[in-house]
C-alpha positions in Angstrom: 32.8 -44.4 -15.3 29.7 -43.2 -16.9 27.7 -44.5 -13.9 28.6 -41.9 -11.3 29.4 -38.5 -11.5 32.7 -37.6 -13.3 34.0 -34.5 -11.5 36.3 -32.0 -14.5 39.3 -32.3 -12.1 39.6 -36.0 -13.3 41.3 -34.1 -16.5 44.4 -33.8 -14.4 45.2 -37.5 -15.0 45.7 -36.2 -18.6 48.0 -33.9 -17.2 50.4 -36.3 -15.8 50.4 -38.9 -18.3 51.1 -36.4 -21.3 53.8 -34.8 -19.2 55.4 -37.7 -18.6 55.3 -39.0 -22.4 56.5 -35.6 -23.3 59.7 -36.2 -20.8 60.3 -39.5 -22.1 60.1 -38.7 -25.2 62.6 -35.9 -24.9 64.9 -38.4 -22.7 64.6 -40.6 -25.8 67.0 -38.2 -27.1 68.6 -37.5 -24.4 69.9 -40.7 -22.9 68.7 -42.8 -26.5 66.2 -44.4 -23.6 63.3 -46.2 -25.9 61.2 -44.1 -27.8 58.4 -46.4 -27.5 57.7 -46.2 -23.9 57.0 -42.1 -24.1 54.9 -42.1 -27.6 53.0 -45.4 -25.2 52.3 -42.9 -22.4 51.3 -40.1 -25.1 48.9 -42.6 -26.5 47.6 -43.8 -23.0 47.2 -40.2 -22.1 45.3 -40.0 -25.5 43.2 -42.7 -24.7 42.1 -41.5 -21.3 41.4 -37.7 -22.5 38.8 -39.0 -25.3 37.2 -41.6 -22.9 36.9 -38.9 -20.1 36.0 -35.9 -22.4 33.2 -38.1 -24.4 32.0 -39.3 -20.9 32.1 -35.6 -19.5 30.0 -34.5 -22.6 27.6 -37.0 -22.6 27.2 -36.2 -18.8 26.5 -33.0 -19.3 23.4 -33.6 -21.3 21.7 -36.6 -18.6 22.7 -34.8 -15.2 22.8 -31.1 -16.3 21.9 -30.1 -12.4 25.2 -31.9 -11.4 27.4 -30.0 -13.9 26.0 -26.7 -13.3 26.6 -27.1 -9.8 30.7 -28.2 -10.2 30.7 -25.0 -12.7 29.1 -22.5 -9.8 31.1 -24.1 -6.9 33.2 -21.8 -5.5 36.4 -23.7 -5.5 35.4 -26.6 -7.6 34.2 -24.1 -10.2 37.9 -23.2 -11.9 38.5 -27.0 -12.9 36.5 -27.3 -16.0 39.3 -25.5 -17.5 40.8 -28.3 -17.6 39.0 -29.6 -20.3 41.3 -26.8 -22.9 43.8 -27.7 -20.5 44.0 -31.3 -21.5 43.4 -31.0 -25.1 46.2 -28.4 -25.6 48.8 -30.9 -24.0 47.0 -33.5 -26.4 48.1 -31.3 -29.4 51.7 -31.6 -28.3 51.6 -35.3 -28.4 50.0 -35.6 -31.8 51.9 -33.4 -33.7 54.7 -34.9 -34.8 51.7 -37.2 -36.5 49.7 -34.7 -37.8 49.8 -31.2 -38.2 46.1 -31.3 -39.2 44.4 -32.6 -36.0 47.0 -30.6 -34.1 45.3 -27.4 -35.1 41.7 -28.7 -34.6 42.4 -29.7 -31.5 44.2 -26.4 -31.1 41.1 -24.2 -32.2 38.9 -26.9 -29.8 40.9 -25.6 -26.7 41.6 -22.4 -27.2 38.1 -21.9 -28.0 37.1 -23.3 -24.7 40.2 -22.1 -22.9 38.8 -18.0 -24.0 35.2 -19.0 -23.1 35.6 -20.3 -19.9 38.2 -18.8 -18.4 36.3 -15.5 -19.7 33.1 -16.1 -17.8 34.7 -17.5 -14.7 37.0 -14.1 -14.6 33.9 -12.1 -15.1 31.8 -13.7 -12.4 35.2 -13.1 -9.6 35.3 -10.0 -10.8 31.9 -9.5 -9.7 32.8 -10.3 -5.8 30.9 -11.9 -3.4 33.5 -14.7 -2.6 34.4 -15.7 0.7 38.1 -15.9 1.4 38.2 -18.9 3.0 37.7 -20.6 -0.5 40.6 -19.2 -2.3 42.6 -22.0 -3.8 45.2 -23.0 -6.1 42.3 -24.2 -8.1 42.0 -20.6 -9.8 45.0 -20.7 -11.1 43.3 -23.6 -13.7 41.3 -20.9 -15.8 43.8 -17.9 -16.4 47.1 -19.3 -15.8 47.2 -22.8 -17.4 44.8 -22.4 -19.8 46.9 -19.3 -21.4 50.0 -21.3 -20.8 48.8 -24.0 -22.4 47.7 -22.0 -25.1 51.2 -21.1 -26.2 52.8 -23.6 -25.7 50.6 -25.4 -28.3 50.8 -22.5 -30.7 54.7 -22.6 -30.3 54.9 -26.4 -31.0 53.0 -25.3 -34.4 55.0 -22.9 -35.4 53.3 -19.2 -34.5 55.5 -18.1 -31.0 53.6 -14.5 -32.3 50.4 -15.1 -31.3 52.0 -17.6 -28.2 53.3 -14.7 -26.3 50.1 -13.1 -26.4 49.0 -15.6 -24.4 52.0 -15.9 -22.3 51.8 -12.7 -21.2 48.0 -13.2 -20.0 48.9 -16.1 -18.1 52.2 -14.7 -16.9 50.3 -11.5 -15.0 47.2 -13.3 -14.2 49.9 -15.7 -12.1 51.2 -13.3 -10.5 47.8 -11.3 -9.7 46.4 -14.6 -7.7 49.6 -16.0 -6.1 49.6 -13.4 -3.5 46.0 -14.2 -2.9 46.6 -17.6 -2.8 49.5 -17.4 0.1 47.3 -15.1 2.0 45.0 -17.7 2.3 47.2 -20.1 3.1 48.6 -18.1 6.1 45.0 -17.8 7.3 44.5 -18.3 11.0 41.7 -21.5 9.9 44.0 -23.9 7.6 42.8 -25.2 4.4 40.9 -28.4 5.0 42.3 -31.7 4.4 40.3 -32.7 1.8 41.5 -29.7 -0.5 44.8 -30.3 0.5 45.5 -32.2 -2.7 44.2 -29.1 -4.5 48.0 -27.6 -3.2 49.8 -29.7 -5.9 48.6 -27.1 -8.4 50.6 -24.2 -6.5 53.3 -25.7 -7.1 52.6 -25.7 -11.8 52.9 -22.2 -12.9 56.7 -21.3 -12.8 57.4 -24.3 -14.2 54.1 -24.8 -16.6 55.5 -21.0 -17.6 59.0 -22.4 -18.1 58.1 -25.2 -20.1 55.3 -22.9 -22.1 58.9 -20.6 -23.1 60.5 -23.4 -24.3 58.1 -23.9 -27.2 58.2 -20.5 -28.2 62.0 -20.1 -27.6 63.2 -23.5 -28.3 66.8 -24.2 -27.3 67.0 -21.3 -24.7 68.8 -21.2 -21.7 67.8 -17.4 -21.0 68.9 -16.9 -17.1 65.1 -15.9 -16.5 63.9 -19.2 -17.7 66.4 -20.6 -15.1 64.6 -18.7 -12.8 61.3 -19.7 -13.3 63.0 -23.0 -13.6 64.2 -22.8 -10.0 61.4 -21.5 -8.3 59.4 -25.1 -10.0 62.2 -26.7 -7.8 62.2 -25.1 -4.6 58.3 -25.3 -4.6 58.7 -29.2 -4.8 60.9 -29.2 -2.2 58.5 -27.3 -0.2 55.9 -29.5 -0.7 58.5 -32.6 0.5 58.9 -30.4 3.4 55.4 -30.6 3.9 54.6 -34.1 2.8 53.1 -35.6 6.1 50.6 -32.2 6.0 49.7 -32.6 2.5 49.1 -36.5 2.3 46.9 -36.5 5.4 43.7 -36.7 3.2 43.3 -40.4 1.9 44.4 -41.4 -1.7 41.6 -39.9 -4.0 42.1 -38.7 -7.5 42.7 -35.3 -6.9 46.5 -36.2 -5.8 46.6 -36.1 -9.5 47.2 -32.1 -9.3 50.5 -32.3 -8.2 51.7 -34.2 -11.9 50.8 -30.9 -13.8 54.1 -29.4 -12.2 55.8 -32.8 -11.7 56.2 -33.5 -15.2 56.3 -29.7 -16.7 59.5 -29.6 -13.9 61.1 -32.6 -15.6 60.4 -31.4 -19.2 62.3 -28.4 -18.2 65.7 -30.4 -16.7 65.2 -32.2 -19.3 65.0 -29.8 -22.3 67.3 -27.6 -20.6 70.0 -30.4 -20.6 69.6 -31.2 -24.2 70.9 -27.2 -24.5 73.9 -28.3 -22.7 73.2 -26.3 -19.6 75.5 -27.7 -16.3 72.8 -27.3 -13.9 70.1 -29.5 -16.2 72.2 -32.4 -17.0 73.2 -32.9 -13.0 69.6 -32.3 -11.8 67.8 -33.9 -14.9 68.4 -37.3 -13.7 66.9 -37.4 -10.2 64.1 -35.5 -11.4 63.3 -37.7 -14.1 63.4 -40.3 -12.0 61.2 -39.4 -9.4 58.4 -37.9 -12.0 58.7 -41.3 -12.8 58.0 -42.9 -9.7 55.4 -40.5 -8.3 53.4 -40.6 -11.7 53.6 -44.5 -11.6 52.9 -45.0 -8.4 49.8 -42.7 -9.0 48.6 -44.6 -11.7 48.9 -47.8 -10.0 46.7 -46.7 -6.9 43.7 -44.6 -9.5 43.9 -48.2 -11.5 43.3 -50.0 -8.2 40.2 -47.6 -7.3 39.0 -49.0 -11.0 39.0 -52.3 -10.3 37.6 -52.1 -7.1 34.8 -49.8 -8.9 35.7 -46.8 -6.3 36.0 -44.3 -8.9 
């Protein structure tokens, strides 16, 4: 890996992996499936957030020029969030082991989630953008970082300070979803190689949902539902669409789309444990394909590794 550039959006594999441990871990309960299997994925997911974050660092230092550029690139640019993305959903999976690295990891992306996400804001703010490079992409900085944010402080106890960040990243979604659509029903469609990028349109309701039910653990709150059912109609959309968004070849950024996958299936998921109708029908299915997708995800990116594509 550390031979070639190693773009931030690889951090989305983190995304998926964690997700999915979370969801098995929950169906653990759930369906008294085997614990092991979700706290393996949490520690695979682990695994592959140190190797890529200590190879991302140590990147930064020998091809500065290269970094600088991803950070400046106009739609490339919002994905180093991911970095606080990825550590926060780290800090959900260690935990229940220790409360301790929990909150340094906590403090370690939040830290980087406010910086970031701070300058990237400032430097939209300033204009200058062409339209034709809105993406999903921006929803990385503002939107899941904050998310990500509270969940992590609601899984460690402070749902106070949590839905100060909810609220940023609730109103910062809906500020740049319009935008986003807009762009979208442009006259030139989005090229095929950012069509990947689409997956991440399809996180926030759900990301939001999922972010609630660490701060409000247990809820079945009918607005949660809606967010909830807006995660669900969006991947049906993109099913809808499938042929349009698969037309790029398999690359790593078809990784984007597991951020909502598996935040989609925490929610059934949780959502059944409180006994709610709707979650314990729909749970299933959707656990199942988060399941397949993820896997079948892994199994191509670990193919690209051994044939040293990546």
């Amino acid at each position: 890996m550390t031979s070639r550039h190693i773009p931030a959006s690889f951090f989305g594999m983190v995304l998926g992996l964690s997700g999915l441990g979370q969801a098995w871990r929950i169906a653990a309960h759930l369906w008294s499936l085997p614990a092991p299997i979700g706290e393996g994925l949490l520690l695979l997911a682990g695994l592959v957030w140190a190797i890529l974050l200590s190879s991302y660092v140590l990147q930064t230092f020998r091809r500065f020029e290269s970094v600088k550029a991803e950070f400046l690139h106009p739609v490339q640019g919002s994905t180093p969030a991911l970095l606080g993305v990825s550590t926060l959903l780290i800090v959900l999976a260690i935990r229940p082991y220790s409360t301790t690295a929990a909150w340094i990891l906590t403090g370690a992306g939040i830290s980087w989630h406010l910086v970031f996400s701070l300058w990237h804001t400032g430097t939209l703010w300033q204009g200058g953008r062409d339209t034709l490079d809105t993406a999903p992409t921006l929803y990385l900085p503002t939107v899941a970082g904050n998310f990500t944010s509270a969940a992590a402080l609601g899984a460690l106890g402070h749902a106070d300070w949590g839905w100060l960040f909810l609220g940023a990243g609730v109103f910062s979604w809906l500020a740049l979803e319009s935008l986003i659509i807009q762009r979208l029903w442009h006259p030139k469609t989005m090229p095929v190689a950012q069509r990947p990028l689409l997956g991440i349109q399809f996180a926030p309701p759900v990301v939001c949902a999922m972010a609630c039910l660490m701060l409000m653990p247990g809820s079945t709150a009918p607005w949660l539902l809606m967010l909830w059912g807006y995660g669900l109609f969006q991947l049906l959309l993109g099913l809808r669409l499938g042929r349009w968004l698969g037309a790029q070849a398999f690359a790593p950024s078809y990784w984007a789309y597991t951020f909502g996958v598996a935040a989609t299936t925490i929610c059934s998921l949780k959502l059944a444990v409180a006994g709610l109708p709707s979650a314990q029908w729909l749970a299933i299915p959707v656990f199942t394909g988060a399941n397949l997708f993820i896997g079948y995800l892994a199994l191509r990116t670990c193919q690209m590794l051994w044939r040293k594509q990546l």
